[in-house]
Backbone as CSV, one residue per row, in Angstrom:
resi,resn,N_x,N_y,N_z,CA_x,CA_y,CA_z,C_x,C_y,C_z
1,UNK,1.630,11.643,-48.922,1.405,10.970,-47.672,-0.069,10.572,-47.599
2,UNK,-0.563,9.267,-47.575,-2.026,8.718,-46.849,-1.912,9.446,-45.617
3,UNK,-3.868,9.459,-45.915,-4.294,9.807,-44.217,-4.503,8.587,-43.968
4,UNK,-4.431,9.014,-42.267,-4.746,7.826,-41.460,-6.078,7.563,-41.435
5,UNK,-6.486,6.569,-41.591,-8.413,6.425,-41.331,-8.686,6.399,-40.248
6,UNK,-10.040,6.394,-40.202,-10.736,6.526,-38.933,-10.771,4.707,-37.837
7,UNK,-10.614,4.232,-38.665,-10.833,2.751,-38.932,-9.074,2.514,-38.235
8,UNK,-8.305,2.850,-38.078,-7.103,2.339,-38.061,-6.866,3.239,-36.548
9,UNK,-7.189,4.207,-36.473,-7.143,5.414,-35.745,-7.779,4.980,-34.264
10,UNK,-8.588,4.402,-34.336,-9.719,4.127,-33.420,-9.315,2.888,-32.476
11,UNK,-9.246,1.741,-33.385,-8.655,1.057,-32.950,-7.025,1.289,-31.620
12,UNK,-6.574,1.715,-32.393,-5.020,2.237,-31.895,-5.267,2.527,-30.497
13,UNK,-5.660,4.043,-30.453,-6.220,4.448,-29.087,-6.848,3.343,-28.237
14,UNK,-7.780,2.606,-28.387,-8.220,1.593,-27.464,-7.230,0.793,-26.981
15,UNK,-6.095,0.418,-27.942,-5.033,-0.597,-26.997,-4.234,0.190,-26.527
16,UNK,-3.937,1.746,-26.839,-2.907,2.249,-26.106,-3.214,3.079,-24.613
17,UNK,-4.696,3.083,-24.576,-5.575,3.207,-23.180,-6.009,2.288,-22.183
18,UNK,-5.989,0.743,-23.188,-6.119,-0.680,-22.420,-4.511,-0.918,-21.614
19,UNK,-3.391,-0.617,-22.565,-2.185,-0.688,-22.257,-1.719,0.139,-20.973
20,UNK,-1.871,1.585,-20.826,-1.315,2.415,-20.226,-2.254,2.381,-18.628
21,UNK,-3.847,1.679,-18.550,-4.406,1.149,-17.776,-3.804,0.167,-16.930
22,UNK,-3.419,-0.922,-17.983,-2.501,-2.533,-17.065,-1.248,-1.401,-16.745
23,UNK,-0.362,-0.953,-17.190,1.146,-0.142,-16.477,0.628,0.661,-15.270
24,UNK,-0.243,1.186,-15.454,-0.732,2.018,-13.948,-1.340,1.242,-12.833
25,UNK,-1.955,0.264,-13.579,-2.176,-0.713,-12.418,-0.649,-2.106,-11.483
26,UNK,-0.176,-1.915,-12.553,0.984,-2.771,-12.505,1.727,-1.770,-11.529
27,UNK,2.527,-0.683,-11.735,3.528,0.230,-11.709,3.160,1.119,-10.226
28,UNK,1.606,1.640,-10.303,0.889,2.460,-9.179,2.229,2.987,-9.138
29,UNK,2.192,3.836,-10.334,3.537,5.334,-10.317,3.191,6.679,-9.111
30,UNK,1.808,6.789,-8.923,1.427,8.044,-7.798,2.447,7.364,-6.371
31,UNK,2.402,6.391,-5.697,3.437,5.638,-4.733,4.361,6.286,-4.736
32,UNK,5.215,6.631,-5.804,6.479,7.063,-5.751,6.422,8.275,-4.937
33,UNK,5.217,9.319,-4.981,5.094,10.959,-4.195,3.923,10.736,-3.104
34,UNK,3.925,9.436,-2.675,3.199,9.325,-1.141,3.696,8.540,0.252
35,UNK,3.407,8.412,1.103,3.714,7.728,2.218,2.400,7.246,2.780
36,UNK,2.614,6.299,3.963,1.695,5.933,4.611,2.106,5.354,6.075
37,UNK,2.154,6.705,6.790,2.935,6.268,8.332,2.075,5.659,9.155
38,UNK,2.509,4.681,10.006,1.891,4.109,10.792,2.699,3.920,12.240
39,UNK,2.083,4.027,13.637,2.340,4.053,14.742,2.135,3.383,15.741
40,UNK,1.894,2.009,15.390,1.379,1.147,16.512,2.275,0.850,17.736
41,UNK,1.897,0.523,18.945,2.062,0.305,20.518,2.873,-0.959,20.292
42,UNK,3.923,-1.515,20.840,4.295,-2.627,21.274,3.265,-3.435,21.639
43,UNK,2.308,-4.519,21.506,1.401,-5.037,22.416,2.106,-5.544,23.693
44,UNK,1.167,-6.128,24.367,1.575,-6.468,25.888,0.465,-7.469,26.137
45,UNK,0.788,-8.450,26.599,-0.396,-9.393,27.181,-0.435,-9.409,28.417
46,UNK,-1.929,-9.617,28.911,-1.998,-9.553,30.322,-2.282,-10.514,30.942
47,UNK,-2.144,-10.359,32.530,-1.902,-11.302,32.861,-3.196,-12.313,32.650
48,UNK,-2.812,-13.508,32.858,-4.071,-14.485,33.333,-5.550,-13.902,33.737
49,UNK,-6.649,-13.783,33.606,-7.679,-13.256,34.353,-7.739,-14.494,35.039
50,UNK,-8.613,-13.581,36.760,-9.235,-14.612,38.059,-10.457,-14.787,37.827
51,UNK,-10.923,-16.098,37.467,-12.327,-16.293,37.801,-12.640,-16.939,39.002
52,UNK,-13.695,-16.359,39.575,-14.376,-17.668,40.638,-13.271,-18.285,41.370
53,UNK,-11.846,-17.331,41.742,-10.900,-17.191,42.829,-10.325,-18.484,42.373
54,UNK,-10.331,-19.137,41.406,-9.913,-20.698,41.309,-7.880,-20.328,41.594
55,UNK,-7.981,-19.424,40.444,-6.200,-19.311,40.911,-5.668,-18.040,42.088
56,UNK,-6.588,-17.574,42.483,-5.746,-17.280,43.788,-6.056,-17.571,45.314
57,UNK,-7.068,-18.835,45.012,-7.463,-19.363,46.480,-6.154,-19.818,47.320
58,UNK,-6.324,-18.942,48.072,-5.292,-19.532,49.046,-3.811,-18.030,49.154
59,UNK,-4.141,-17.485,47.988,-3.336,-16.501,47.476,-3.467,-15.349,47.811
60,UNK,-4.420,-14.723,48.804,-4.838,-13.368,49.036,-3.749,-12.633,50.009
61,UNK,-3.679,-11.593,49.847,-2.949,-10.829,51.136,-3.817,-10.853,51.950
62,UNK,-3.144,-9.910,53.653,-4.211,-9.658,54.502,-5.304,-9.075,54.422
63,UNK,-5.682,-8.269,53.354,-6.420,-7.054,53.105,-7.418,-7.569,52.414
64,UNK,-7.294,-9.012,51.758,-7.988,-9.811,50.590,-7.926,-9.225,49.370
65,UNK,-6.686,-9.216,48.899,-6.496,-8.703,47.780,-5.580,-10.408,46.923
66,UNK,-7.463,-9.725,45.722,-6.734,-11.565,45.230,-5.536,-11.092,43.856
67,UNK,-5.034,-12.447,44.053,-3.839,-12.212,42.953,-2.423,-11.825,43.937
68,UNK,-2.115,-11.337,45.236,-1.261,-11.126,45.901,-0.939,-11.964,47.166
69,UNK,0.032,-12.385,47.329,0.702,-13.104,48.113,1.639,-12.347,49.189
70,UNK,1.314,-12.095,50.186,1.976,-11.234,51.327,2.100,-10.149,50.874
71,UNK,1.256,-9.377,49.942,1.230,-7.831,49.235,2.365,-7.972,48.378
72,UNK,2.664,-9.080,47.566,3.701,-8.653,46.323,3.304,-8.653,45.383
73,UNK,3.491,-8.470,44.192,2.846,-8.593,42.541,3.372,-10.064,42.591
74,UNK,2.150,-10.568,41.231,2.010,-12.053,41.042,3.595,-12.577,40.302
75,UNK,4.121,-13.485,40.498,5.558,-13.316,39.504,5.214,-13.259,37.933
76,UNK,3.979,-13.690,37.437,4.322,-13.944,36.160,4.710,-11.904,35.724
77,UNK,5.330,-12.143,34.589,5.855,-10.565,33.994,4.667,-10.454,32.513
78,UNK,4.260,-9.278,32.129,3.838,-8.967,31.507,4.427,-8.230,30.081
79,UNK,5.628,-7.951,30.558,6.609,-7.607,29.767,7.124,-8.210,28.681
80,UNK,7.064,-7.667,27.329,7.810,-8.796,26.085,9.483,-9.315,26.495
81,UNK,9.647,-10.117,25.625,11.082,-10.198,25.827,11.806,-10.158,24.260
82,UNK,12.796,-9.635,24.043,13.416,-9.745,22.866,13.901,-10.952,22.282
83,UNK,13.578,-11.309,21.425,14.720,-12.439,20.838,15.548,-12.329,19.792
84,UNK,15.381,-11.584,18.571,16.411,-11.319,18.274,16.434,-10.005,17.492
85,UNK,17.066,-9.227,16.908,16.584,-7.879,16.084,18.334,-7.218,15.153
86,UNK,17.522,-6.683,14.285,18.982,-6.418,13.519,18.741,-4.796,12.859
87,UNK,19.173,-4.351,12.460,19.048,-3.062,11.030,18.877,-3.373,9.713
88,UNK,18.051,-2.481,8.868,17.359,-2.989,7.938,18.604,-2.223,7.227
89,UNK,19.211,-3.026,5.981,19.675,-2.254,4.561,19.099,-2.063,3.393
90,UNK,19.427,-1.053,2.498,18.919,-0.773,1.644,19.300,-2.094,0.423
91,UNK,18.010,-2.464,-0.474,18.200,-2.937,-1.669,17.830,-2.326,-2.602
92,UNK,16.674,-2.442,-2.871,15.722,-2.001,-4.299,15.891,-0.358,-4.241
93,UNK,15.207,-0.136,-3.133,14.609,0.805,-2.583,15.537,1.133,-0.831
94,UNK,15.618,2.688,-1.168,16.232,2.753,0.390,14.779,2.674,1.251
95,UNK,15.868,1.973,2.407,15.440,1.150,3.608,15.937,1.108,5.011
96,UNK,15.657,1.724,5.611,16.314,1.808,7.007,15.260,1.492,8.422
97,UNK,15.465,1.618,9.633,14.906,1.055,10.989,15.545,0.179,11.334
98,UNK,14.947,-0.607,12.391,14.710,-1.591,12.950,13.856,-3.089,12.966
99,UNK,14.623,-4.424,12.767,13.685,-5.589,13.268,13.873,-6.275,14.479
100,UNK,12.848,-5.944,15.200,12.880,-7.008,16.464,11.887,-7.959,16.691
101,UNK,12.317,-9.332,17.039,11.397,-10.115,17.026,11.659,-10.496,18.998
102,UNK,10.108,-10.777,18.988,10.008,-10.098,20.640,8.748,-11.513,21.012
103,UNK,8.985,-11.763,22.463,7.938,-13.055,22.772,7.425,-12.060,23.608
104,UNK,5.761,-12.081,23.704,4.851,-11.709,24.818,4.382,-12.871,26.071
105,UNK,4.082,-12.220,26.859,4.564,-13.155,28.000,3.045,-14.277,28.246
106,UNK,1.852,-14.252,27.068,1.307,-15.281,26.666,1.758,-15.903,25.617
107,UNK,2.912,-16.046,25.650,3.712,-16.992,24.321,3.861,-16.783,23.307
108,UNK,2.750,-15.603,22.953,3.006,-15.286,21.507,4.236,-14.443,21.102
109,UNK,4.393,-14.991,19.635,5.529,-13.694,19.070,5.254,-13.245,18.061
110,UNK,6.052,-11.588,18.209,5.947,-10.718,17.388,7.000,-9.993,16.397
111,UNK,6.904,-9.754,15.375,7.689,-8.850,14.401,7.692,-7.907,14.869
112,UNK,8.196,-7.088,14.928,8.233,-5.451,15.107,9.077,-4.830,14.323
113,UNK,8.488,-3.953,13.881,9.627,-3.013,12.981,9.589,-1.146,13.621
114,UNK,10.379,-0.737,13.955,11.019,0.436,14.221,11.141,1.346,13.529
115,UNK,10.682,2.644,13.919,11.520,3.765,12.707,11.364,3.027,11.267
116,UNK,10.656,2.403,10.846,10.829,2.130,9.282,10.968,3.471,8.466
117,UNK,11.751,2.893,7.164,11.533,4.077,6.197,11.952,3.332,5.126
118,UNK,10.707,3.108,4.014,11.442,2.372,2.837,10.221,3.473,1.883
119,UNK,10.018,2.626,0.602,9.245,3.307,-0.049,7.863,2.414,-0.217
120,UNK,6.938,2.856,-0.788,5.182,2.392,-1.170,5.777,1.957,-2.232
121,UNK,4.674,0.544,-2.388,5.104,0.208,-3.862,3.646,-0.925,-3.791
122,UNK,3.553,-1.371,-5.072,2.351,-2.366,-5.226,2.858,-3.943,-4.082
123,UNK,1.747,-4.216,-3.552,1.933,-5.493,-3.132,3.161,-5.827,-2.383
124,UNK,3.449,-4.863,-1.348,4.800,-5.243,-0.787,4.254,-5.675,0.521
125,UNK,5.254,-7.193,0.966,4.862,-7.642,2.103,5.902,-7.606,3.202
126,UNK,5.655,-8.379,3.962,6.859,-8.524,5.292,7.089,-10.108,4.879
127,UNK,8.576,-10.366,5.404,8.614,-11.734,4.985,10.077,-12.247,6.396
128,UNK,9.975,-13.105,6.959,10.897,-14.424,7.555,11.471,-14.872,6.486
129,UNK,12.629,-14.886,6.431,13.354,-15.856,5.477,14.683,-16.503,5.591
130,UNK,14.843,-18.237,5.564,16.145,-18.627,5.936,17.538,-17.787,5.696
131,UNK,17.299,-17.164,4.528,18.637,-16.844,3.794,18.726,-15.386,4.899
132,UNK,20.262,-14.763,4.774,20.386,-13.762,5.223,20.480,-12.609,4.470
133,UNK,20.640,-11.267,4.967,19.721,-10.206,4.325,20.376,-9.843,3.190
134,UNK,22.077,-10.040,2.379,22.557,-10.192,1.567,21.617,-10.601,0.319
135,UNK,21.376,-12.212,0.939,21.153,-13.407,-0.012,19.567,-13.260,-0.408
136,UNK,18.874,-12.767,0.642,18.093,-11.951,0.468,17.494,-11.371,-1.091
137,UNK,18.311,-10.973,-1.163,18.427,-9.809,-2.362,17.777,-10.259,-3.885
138,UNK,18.212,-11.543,-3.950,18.043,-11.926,-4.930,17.045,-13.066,-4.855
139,UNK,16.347,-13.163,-3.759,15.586,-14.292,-3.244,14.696,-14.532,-2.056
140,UNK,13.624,-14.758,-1.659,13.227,-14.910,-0.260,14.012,-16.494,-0.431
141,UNK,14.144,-17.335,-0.924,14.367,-18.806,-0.307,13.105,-19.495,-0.320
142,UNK,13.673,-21.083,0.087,12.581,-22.219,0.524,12.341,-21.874,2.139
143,UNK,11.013,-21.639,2.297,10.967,-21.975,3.873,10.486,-20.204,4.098
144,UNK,10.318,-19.423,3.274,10.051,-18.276,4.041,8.874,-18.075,4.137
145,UNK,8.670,-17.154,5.481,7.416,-16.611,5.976,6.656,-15.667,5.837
146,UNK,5.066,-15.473,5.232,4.466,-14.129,5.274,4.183,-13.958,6.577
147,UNK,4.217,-12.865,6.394,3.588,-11.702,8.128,2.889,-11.291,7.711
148,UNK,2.583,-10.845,6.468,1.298,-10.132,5.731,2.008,-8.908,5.570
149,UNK,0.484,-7.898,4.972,1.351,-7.305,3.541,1.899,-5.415,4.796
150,UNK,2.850,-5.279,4.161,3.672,-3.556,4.608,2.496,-2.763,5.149
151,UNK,2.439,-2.532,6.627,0.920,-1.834,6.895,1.325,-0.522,6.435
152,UNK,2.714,0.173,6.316,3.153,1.743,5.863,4.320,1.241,5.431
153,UNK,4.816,2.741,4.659,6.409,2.527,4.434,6.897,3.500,5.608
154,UNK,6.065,4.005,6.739,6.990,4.664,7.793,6.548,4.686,8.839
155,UNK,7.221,4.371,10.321,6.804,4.367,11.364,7.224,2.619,11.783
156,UNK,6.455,2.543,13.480,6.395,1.367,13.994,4.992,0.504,13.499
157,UNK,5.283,-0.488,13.620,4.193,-1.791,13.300,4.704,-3.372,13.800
158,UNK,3.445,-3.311,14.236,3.926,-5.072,14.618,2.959,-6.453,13.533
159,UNK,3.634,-7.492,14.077,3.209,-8.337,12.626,3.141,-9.601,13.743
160,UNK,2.339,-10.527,13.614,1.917,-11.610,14.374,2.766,-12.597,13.758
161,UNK,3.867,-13.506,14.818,4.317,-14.828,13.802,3.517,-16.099,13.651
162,UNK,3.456,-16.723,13.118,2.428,-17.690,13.276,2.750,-18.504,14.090
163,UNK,1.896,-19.012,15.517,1.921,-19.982,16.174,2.889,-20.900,15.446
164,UNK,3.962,-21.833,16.307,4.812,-23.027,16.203,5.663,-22.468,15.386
165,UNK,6.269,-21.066,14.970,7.290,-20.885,13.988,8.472,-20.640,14.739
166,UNK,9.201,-21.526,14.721,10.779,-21.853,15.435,11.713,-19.968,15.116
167,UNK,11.495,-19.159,15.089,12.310,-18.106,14.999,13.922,-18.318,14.907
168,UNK,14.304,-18.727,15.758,16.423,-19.448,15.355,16.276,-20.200,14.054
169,UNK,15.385,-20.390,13.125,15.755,-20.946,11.762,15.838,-19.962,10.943
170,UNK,14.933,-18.576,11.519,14.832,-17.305,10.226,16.230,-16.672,10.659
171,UNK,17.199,-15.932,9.525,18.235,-15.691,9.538,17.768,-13.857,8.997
172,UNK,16.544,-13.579,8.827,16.387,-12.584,7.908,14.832,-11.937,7.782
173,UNK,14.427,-10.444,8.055,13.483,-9.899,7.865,13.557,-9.342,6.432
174,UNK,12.669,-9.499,5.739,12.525,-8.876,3.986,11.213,-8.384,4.118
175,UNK,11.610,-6.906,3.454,10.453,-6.293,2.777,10.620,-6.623,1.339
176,UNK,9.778,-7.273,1.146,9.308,-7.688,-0.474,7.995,-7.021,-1.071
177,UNK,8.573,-6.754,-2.483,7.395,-6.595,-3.234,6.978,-7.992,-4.400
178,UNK,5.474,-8.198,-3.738,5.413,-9.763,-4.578,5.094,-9.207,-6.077
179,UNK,4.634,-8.187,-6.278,4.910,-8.060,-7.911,5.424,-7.959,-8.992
180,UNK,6.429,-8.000,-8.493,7.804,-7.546,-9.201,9.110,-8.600,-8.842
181,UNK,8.576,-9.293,-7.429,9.617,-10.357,-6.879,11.149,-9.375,-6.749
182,UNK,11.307,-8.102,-6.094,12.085,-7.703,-5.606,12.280,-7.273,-3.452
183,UNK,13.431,-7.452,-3.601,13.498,-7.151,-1.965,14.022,-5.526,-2.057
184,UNK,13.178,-4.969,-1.273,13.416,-3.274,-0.814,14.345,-3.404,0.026
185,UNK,14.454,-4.088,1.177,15.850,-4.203,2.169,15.486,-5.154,2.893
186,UNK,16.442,-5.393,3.558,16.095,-6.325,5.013,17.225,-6.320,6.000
187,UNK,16.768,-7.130,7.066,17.580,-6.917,8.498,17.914,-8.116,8.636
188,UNK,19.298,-8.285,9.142,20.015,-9.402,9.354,19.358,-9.574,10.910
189,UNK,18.934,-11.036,11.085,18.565,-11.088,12.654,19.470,-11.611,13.519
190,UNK,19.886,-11.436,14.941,20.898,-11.540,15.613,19.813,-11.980,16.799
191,UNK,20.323,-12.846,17.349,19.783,-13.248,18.951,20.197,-12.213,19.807
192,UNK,19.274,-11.706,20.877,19.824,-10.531,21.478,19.930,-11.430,22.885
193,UNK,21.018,-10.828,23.629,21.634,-11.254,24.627,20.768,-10.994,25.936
194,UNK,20.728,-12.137,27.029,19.520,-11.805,28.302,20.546,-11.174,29.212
């Protein structure tokens, strides 16, 4: 049997340390034995601020209390409203909670996710997507939306939609991982009833 040289030896090790570097960076195998819970608040927008009495001239109770009209609260509501929300299924990766997509009562809308529970993985985002959570599976589709990237794999979080995004065209919440181009699960979205 030849020995191995030093010369042949040396080499080797450098690509199989350059190699096992890109897989750990690729793979981030520690993910598999961590979490990262997160707990955020529903937001809430408030109401209008009064400047310089412009919107409640004329509007005061007896007491001069601005913003009230014969001592009632102002009508606008501060309260979100739902629009549509579904249960997340498992794909890649088990996946369970809640998606609700919710309008705040300054117009904006929000993602929300519930009780999540999926797993950590490299580069996993939130995604809108025409297709439904089936079709999903094998695809975000033409037309889908980032929310930006998984703030945890557990707990509540909300996700901003982008101004002018028609919500009745998305059929589907996906947790995606863009590195790998797999879906962890997603939630079929349903219009929720007023």
């Amino acid at each position: 049997m030849s020995r191995v040289s030093r010369r042949t030896v040396v080499p080797l090790l450098l690509v199989l340390v350059v190699v096992a570097g890109i897989g750990l960076h690729l793979f981030q195998p520690w993910k598999a034995f961590t979490d990262t819970k997160v707990n955020e608040a529903l937001p809430t927008a408030s109401a209008p601020d009064v400047k310089d009495g412009a919107q409640t001239k004329g509007n005061t109770d007896m007491k001069g209390n601005a913003g009230m009209k014969g001592g009632e609260p102002p009508m606008t509501s501060t309260r979100p409203k739902g629009l549509a929300e579904g249960r997340f299924v498992t794909h890649e990766h088990d996946t369970s909670g809640t998606a609700r997509a919710v309008r705040l009562a300054d117009g904006g809308q929000v993602l929300r996710l519930e009780d999540l529970k999926t797993s950590e993985g490299p580069d996993v985002r939130v995604y809108l997507s025409a297709r439904g959570g089936d079709a999903a599976k094998t695809g975000l589709g033409d037309g889908a939306v980032a929310l930006g990237k998984l703030k945890g794999n557990l707990g509540n979080q909300n996700y901003t939609v982008p101004a002018g995004t028609d919500l009745s065209k998305f059929r589907s919440v996906v947790i995606w991982c863009e590195r790998f181009s797999v879906s962890f699960g997603a939630a079929d979205l349903a219009p929720v009833s007023a």
